[in-house]
C-alpha positions in Angstrom: 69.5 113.8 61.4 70.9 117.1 61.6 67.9 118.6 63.8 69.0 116.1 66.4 72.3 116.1 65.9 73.1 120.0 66.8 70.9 119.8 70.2 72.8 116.7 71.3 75.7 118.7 70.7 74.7 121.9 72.3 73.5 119.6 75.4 77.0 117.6 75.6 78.9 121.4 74.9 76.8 123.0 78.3 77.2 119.3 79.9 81.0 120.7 79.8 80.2 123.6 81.7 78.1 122.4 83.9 79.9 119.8 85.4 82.0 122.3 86.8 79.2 124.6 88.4 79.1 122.2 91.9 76.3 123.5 94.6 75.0 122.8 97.6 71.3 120.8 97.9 69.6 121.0 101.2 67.0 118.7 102.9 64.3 118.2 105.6 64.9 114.5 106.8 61.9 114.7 109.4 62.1 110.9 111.2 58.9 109.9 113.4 60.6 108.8 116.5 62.6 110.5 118.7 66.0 111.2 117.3 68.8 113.6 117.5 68.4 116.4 115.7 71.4 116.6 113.3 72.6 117.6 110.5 75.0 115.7 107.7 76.9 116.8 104.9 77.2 114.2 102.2 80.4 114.4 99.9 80.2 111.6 97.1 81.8 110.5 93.8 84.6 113.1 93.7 85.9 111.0 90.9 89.1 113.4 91.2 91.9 113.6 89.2 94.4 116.1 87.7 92.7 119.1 86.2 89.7 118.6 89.0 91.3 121.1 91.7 88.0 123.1 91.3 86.2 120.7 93.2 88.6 120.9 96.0 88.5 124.4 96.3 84.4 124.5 96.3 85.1 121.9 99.4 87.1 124.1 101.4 84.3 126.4 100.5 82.1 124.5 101.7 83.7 123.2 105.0 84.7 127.0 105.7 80.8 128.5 105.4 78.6 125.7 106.1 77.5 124.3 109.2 76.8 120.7 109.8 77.6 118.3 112.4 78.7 114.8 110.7 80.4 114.3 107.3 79.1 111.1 105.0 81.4 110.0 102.7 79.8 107.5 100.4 82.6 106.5 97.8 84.2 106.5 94.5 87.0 109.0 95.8 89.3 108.3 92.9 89.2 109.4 88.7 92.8 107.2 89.0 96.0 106.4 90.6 97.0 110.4 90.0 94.1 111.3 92.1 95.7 110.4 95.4 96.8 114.0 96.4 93.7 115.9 95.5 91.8 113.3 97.6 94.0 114.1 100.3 93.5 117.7 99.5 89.7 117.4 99.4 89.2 115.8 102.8 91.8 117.9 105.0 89.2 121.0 105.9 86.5 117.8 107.2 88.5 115.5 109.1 88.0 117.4 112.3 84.7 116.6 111.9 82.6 113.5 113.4 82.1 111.6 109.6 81.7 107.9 108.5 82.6 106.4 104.9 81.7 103.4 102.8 84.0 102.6 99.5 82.8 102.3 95.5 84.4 100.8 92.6 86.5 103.2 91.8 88.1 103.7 95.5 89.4 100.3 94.7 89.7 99.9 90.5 90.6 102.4 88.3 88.2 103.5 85.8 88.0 102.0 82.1 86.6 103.8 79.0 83.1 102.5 77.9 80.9 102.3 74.4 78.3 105.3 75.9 75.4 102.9 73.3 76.3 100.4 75.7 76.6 102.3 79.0 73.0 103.7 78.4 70.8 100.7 77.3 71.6 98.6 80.2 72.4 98.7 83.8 74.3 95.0 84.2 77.8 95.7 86.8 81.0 95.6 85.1 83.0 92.5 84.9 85.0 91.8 88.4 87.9 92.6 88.7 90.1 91.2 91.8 93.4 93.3 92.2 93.0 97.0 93.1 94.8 99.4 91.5 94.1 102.2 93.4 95.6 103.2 97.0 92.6 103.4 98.7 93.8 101.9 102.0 96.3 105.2 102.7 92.6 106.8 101.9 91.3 104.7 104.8 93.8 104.8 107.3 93.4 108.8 107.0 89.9 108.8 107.4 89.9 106.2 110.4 92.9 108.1 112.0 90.6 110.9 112.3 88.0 108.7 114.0 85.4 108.8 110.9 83.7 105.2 111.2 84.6 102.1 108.2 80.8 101.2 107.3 81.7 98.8 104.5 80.3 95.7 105.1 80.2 96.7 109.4 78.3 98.5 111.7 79.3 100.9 114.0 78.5 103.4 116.5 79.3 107.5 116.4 78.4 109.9 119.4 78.3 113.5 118.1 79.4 116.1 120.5 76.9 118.4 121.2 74.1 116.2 119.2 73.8 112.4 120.5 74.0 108.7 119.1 74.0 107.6 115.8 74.3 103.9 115.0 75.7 102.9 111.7 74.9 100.0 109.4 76.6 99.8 106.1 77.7 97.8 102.9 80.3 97.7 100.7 79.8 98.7 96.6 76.9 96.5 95.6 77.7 97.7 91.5 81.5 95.2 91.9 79.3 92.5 94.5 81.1 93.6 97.4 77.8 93.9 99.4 77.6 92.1 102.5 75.2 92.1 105.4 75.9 92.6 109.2 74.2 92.7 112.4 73.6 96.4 113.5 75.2 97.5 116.7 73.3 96.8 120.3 73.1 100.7 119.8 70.8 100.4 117.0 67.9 99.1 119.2 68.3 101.9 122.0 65.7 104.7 122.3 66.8 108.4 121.3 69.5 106.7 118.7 69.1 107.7 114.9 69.5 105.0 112.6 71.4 105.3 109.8 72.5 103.6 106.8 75.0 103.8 104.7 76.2 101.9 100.6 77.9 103.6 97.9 75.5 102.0 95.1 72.2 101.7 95.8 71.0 98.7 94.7 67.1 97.8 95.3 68.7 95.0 97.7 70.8 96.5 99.6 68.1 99.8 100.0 65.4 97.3 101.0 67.6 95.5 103.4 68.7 98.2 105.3 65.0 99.4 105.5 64.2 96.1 107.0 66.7 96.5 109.3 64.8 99.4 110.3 66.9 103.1 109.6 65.3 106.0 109.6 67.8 107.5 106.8 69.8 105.5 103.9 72.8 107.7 102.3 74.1 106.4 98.8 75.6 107.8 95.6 76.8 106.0 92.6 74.3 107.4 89.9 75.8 110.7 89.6 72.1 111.8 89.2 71.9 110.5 85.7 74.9 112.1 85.0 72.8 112.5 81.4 69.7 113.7 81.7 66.7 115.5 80.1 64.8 118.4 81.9 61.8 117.6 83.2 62.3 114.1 82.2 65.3 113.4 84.6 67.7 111.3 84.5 68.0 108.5 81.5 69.6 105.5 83.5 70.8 104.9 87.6 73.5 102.7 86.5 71.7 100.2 88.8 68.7 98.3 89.5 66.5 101.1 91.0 64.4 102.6 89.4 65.2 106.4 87.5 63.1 108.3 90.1 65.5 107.8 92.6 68.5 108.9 91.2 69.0 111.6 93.0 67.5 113.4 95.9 65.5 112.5 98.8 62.4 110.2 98.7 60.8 107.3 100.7 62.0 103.9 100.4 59.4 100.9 101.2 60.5 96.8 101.9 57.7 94.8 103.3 55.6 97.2 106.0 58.6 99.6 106.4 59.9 102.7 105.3 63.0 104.8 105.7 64.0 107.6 104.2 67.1 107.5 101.0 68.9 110.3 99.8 70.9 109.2 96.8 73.3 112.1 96.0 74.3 113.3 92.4 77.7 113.5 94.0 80.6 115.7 92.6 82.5 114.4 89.5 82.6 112.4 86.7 84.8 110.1 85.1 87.8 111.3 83.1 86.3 109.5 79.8 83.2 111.4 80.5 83.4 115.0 81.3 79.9 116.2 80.9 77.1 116.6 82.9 74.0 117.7 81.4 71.1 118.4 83.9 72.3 117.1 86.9 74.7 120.0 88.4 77.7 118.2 91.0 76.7 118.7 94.4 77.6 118.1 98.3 74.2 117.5 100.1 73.3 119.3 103.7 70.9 116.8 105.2 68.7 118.3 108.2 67.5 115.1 110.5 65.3 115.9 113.2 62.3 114.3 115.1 59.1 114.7 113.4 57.2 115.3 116.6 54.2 114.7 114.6 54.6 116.5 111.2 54.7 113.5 109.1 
């Protein structure tokens, strides 16, 4: 007992530390058809609450030395009610920015301790809960004040000074059964538009329905990368349906005779109840989209 015992808390000691060494992860999204070339910075599962100012500060970082043209915000802002200024806080340095958002569960529900036996032997949503607790609309009305597009549960369209087109399809949190599907845009069928798609959890449904829809990229969060996980084993559970290899990072997503690309980040925080992270460092994600021309 005890030789497992002192690793497991070794692991959960560094999981301490390391959840509050955030970094930046960047990707070649190369798309076979002719698309703007663009590049998108991903901010997800800030999970923020008192005592998480660090990850605001890497943010301003961030905004102040990195250059990107689009800012993807794909949920679970909140780690409570108390969270409400640091979100502010977080999103101040971006909103001059072109972005577009989708909401999680805990933009809308505060978060609830768990049994961790539980939590990592099955992957079944928690149990609904209809009245919000958290102020996410204020969250909203900032963002859409500064133009960034509402993809939960709609489609939109963005033009990107300097860039070009995109067209927007999203959902709402799949992990609470908020998902629900939407025509695209007429902008979505025009030549020279990327395609891009947008959920906070990404469930194997909502993934496969957005690549039958046709995008060229899918951005999600939600699995914190495993939040847990082992080196060179990865991470132990998604918290959702898909499978562990796609927890975090970019891959190739395939529904019946199509393909489009997902990058599911390992987004920034965790939950107050849980404040480790153990082989999945936080992250923001710099995602370089740009017509393949070929390549692939």
């Amino acid at each position: 007992m005890g030789a497992v015992v002192v690793p497991g808390a070794a692991a959960l000691a560094w999981g301490r530390v390391e959840r509050r060494l955030p970094v930046v992860r960047r990707f070649e999204v190369p798309v076979a058809r002719p698309v703007p070339e663009v590049t998108i910075l991903q901010i997800s599962d800030l999970h923020l609450f008192p005592g998480q100012e660090f990850l605001v500060d890497f943010l301003r970082r961030v905004a102040a030395t990195e250059r990107f043209d689009v800012v993807a915000s794909t949920g679970d802002n909140f780690g409570g009610p108390d969270g409400a200024d640091l979100v502010r806080e977080a999103y101040a340095p971006f909103l001059d920015r072109p972005g577009f958002f989708v909401l999680g569960s805990n933009d809308y529900y505060s978060p609830v301790r768990k049994n961790w036996g539980r939590y990592l032997t099955r992957s079944k949503g928690p149990r609904p809960r209809v009245v919000p607790d958290l102020p996410w609309t204020p969250m909203t009305r900032m963002m859409a004040d500064a133009g960034w597009v509402d993809l939960s549960n709609r489609a939109g369209d963005l033009e990107v000074p300097g860039v070009g087109a995109l067209s927007l399809l999203g959902t709402d949190d799949a992990h609470i059964h908020r998902d629900r599907y939407v025509d695209p845009a007429p902008s979505w069928e025009r030549e020279g538009v990327l395609r891009l798609g947008a959920t906070h959890s990404p469930y194997t449904r909502v993934v496969s329905a957005l690549t039958r829809r046709g995008a060229d990229l899918i951005v999600a969060g939600h699995t914190h990368g495993g939040q847990i996980g082992l080196p060179g084993f990865g991470a132990l559970i998604t918290n959702c349906d898909i499978p562990r290899r796609y927890a975090k990072g970019l891959s190739q997503w395939h529904s019946q005779g199509r393909a489009s690309w997902l990058h599911v980040s390992a987004g920034l925080g965790t939950s107050r109840y849980a404040r480790v992270r153990v082989a999945t460092r936080p992250e923001v994600s710099l995602l370089h989209v740009f017509p393949a021309r070929g390549r692939l």
